[in-house]
Residue, then its C-alpha position, 0 to 999 in steps of 0.5 A: x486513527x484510534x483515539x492512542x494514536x491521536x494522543x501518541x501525536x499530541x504527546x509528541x508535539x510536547x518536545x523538542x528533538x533532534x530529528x536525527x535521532x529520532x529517526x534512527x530510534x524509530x528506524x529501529x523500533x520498526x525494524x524490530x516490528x518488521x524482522x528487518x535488519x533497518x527502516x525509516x519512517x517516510x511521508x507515505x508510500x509514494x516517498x518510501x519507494x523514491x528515497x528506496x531508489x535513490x538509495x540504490x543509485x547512491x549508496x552512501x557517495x555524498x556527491x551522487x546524493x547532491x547530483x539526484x534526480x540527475x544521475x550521471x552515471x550509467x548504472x541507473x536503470x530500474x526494471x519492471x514487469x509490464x504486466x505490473x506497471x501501474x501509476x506509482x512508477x513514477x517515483x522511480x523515475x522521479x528519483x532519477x531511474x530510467x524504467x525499463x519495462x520487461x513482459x517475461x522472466x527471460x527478458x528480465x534475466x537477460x536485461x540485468x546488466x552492469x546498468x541495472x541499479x534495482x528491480x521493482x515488484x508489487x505484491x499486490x500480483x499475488x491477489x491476481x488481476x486486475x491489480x487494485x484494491x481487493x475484490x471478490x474472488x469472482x471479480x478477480x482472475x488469477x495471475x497469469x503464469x508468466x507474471x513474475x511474483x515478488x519471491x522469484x523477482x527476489x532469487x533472480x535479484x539474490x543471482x544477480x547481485x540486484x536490489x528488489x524493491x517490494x511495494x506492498x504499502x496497502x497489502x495489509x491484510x493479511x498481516x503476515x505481509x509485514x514479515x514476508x517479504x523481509x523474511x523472502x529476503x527483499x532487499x527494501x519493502x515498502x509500506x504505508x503508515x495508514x491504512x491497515x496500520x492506522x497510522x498517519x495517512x502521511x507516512x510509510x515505512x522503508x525497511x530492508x538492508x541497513x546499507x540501502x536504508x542508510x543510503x535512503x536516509x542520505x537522501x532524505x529529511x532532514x538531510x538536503x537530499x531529493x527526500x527534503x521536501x518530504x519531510x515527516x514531523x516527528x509527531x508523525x514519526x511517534x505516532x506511526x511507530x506507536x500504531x504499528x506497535x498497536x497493530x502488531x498486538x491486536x488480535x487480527x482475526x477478531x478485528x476481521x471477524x467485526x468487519x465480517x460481521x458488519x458487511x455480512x449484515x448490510x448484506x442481509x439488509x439489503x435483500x428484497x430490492x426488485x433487480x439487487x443483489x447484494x451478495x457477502x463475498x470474501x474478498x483476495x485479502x481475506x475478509x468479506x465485503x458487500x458485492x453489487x450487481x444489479x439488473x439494467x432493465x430493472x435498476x437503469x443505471x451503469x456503475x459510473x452513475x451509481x457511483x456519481x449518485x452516491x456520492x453526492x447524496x446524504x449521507x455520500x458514499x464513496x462506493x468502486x462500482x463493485x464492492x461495499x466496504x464496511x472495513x473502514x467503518x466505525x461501529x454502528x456506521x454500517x446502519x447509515x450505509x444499509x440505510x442510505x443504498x436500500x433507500x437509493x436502490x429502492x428509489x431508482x428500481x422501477x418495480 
């Protein structure tokens, strides 16, 4: 987090307040931020997406929210795309959603029923597959054309009178994302504090429809609801609503410009090592990384050992097995990076 952040936090922690009230104050600063018509500040990703299906299986009926994760109703189903299943689902589940899982557009129109309490997307679909975090584009392999992307998820949701639920909680870049969705016509979008914001890596926002984010905050703390036990401090809270502000005013393209420049240059070091190549690639996201590969028969090593090697080295590196990310770093890390990968590389190549 940027040193304002940490302060925003500390300034914070000097005052009490009702935590009602400040959740609606910080709902509506973010709903400003994000054109969206309400939000609520959660403990990350993972919980904005479970209190955004509680909403939907609740609405605003007290004794639906005390009967969660048990819904005795029938209208408690959740559909997905299997071509977009990944771990994170559980939170639907976790709510009190049964997941149903569709491969085709037709399947999901014909499985939309008086069950049917939400539909689920990822935008991540959009980078192509697999679904991850951003790789180089020759890494990547375009969607394939019966993968159902979040604006059509939305119309068929628009047709059928369906919540769509839009997890894009790492998918900035590119900034525009923050908008899209909402601007779509996404009934909830979800999205982490961390990350691109450089908020708390503890919090996340749920935006949308002001009924569903009222409902969302039935469930949620302070209230006793499924959402109690995911409670955010309201240090958190300032300090989430002061970095998206932040970023929000930063000039974008010269902070991707700076992470350019840091990865174009730990490429250029990088040249010369016997069986390396170290190429500077733009990523799905928009901004360019280090991409590695290397000849076997020159440097032994699989990617998994290269990961584990680098990892438990000085300085340790936490490298995928494709790309170097020089995104997160601090000015002038990218030095102790170069350094740390030419020396390892160099080390094992057996020329």
């Amino acid at each position: 987090m940027p040193a304002e952040v940490m302060q925003a936090m500390l300034d914070a922690n000097e005052y009490f307040v009702d935590m009602h009230e400040l959740n609606a104050a910080a709902g509506k600063r973010v709903a400003e931020l994000m054109g969206a018509q309400a939000a609520l500040v959660t403990s990350g990703g993972f919980s904005g997406m479970l209190l955004g299906a509680a909403a939907c299986l609740t609405g605003s009926d007290p004794k639906r929210v005390e009967a969660l994760p048990h819904p005795t109703w029938a209208k408690r189903h959740c559909l997905l795309q299997t071509s977009q299943s990944f771990s994170y689902d559980h939170a639907y589940k976790a709510a009190g959603m049964s997941l149903e899982y569709v491969d085709t557009r037709e399947q999901l129109r014909e499985r939309v029923d008086e069950r049917t309490a939400m539909l689920a997307t990822l935008s991540a679909v959009e980078r192509g597959f697999p679904i991850g975090p951003p790789k180089p584009h020759d890494r990547t392999r375009p969607p394939d054309s019966s993968v159902i992307m979040p604006e059509e998820f939305i119309r068929i949701g628009k047709e059928t009178g369906v919540p769509v639920l839009v997890d894009m909680a790492s998918d900035l870049p590119p900034w525009e994302n923050l908008t899209k969705y909402i601007e779509l016509g996404a009934d909830l979008v979800v999205v982490s504090g961390g990350k691109g914001i450089l908020g708390p890596q503890s919090t996340g926002v749920l935006a949308g429809r002001r009924d569903l984010i009222e409902a969302a905050t039935l469930n949620a703390s302070p209230n006793d609801g499924i959402g109690r036990g995911m409670k955010v401090g309201k240090e958190e809270i300032v300090a989430l609503v002061f970095a998206l502000e932040r970023a929000v005013a930063l000039d974008q393209d010269a902070a991707i410009e700076a992470w350019d420049a840091r990865a174009s240059w730990v490429a250029e070091q990088l040249q010369g090592i016997p069986g390396l190549r170290a190429e500077y690639k733009l990523n799905t996201a928009g901004y360019g990384d280090v991409d590695l590969s290397w000849d076997q028969t020159i440097i032994p090593l699989a990617e998994d050992e290269v990961r584990q090697r680098l990892k438990e080295g000085e300085p340790s590196l936490v490298y995928d097995g494709t790309s170097v990310r020089t995104r997160l770093l601090r000015d002038g890390e990218e030095r102790l990076v170069a350094a740390r990968l030419r020396s390892f590389f160099q080390e094992v190549s057996r020329r």
